[in-house]
C-alpha positions as CSV (number, residue, x, y, z in Angstrom):
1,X,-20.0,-2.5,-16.8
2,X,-18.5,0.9,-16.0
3,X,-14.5,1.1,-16.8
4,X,-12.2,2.2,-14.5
5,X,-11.7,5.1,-16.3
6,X,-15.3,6.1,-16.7
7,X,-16.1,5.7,-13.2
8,X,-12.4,8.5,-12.5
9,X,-15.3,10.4,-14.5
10,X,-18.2,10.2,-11.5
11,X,-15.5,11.0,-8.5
12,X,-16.6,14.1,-7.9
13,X,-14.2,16.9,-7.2
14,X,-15.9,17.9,-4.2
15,X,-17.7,16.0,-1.9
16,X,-21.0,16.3,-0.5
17,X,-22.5,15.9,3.4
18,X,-21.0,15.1,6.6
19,X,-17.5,14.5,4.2
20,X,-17.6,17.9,3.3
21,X,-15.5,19.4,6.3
22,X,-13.5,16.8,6.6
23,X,-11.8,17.5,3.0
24,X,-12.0,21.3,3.0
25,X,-8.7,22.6,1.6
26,X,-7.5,19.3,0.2
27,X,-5.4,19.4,-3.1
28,X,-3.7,17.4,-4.9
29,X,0.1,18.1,-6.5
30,X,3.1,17.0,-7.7
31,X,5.6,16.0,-4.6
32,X,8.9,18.2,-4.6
33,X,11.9,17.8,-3.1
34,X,10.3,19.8,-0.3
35,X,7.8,17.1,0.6
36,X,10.5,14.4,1.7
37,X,10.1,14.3,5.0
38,X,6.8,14.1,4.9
39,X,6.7,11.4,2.4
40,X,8.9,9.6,4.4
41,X,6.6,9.3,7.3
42,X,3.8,8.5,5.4
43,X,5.6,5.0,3.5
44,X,6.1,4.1,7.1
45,X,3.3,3.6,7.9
46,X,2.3,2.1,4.8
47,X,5.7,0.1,4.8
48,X,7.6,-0.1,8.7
49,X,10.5,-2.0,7.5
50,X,11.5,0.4,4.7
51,X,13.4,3.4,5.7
52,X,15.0,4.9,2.6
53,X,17.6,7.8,3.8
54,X,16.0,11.5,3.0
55,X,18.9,12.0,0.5
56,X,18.6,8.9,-1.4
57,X,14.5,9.8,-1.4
58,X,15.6,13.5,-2.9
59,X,17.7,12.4,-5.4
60,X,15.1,9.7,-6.8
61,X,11.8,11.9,-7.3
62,X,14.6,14.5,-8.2
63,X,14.9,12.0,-11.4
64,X,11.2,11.0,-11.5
65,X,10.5,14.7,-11.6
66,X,12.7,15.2,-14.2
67,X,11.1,12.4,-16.3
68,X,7.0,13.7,-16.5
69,X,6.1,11.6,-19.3
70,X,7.1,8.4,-16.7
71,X,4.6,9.3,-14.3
72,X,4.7,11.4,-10.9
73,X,5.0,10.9,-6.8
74,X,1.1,12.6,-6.3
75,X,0.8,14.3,-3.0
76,X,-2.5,15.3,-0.8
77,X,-2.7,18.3,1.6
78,X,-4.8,20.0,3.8
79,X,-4.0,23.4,4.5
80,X,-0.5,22.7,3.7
81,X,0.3,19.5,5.6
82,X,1.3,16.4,3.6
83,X,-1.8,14.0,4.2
84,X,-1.8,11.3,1.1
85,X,0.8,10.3,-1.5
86,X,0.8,7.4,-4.3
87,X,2.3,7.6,-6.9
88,X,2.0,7.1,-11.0
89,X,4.1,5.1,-13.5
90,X,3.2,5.5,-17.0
91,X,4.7,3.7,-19.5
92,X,4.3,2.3,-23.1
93,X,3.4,-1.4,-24.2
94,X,3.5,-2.4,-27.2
95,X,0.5,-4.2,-27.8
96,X,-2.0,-1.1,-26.5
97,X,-0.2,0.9,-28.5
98,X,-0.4,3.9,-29.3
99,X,-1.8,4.4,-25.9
100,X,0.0,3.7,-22.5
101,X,-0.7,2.1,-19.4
102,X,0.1,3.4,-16.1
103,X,0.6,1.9,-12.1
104,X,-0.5,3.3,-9.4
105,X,1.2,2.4,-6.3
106,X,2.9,3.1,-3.0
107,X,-1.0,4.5,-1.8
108,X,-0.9,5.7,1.8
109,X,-3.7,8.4,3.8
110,X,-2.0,9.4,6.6
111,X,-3.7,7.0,9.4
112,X,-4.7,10.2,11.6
113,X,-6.8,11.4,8.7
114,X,-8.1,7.8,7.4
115,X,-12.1,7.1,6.4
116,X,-12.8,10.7,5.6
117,X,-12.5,10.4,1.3
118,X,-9.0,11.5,1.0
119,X,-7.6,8.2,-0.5
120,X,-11.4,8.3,-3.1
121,X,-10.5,11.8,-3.8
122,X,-7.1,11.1,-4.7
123,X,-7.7,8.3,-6.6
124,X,-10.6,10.3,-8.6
125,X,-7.5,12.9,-9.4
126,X,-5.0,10.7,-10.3
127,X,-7.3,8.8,-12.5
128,X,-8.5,12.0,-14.3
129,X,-4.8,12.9,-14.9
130,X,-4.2,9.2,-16.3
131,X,-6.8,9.9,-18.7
132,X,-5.9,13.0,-20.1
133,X,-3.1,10.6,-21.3
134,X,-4.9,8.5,-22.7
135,X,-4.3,5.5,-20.5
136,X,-5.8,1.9,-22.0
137,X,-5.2,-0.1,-18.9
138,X,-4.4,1.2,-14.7
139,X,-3.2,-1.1,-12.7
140,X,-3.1,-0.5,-9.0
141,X,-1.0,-2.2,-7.0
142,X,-1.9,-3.4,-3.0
143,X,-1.0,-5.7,-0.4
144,X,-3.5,-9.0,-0.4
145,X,-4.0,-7.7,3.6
146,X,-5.1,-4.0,3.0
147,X,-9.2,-5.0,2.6
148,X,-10.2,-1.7,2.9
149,X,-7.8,-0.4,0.0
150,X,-9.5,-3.0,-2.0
151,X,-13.3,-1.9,-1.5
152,X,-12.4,1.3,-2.5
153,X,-10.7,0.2,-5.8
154,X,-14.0,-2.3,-6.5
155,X,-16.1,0.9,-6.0
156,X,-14.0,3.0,-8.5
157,X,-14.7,-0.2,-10.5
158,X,-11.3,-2.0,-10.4
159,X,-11.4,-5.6,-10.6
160,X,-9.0,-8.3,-9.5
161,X,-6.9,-9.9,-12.2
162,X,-3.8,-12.1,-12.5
163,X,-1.2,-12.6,-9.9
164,X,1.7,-10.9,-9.1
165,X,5.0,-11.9,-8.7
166,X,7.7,-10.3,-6.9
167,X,11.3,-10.7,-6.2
168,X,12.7,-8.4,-3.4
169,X,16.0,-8.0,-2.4
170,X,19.8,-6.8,-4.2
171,X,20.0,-6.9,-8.1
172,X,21.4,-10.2,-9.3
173,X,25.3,-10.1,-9.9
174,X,26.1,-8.4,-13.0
175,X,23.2,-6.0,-13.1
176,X,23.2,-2.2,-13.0
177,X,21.6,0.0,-11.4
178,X,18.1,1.6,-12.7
179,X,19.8,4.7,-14.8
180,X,21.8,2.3,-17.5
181,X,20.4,1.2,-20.4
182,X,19.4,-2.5,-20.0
């Protein structure tokens, strides 16, 4: 069975046929500051309910920006318009040590540009950037809803595993926020 990792390796960079046009000019980058308003319309589509203010967006890739070895907020762009974001956490574990794993989550294609191999494409980057540190296990996360999010992660040779469990909402009493030291 092909890894997930080896199959990053048969994502080709560009893509042949009928696909071709359709992802002309696209790149792949790490979001600035610059791409906050942009980024902004994309998690609303991929989240309606969340509406994070543009400042309190800034300041946070602001501090994942300043913080490469925790990952990067990925962006995708055809001639120069913000089309595709996710983005990657990297982080040690112990027990794959000494390499990392990584998350990639908060994957949107803008819905205008959708079923054209931008969300393949970036995957197949992200992946290849994942490997060059030396990732032993990617996790991406997905709603149980998005069904055609999770064909495409079977065919870059993802497979379902565990559950997850989530608890939303304000931090329980007594905590701090994300920048102290737990």
């Amino acid at each position: 069975m092909t890894s997930v990792l080896e199959a990053a390796a048969t994502v080709p960079a560009e893509t042949q046929g009928p696909q071709a046009d359709a992802l002309a000019g696209l790149t792949f980058r790490r979001a600035s500051e610059a791409d906050v308003d942009a980024l902004r319309d994309l998690y609303a589509q991929l989240i309606p309910d969340e509406r994070p203010a543009p400042e309190a967006m800034r300041a946070t890739l602001k501090e994942i920006n300043a913080n490469p070895r925790s990952g990067m907020v990925v962006v995708g762009e055809i001639d120069g318009r913000v089309v595709a974001t996710c983005q990657l956490v990297i982080y040690c574990n112990l027990i794959r040590t000494p390499r990392v794993k990584a998350q990639v989550d908060s994957v949107v294609v803008d819905a205008a540009y959708r079923g054209r191999g931008i969300g393949k494409s970036m995957m197949g980057w992200c992946l290849a950037k994942l490997r060059e540190r030396n990732c032993a296990r990617i996790i991406v996360a997905t709603a149980y809803t998005r069904e055609v999010a999770h064909k495409l992660y079977s065919r870059l040779g993802f497979v379902q595993s565990g559950y997850s469990f989530v608890l939303d909402g304000a931090p329980i009493d007594g905590a701090g926020s994300a920048d102290q030291d737990i």
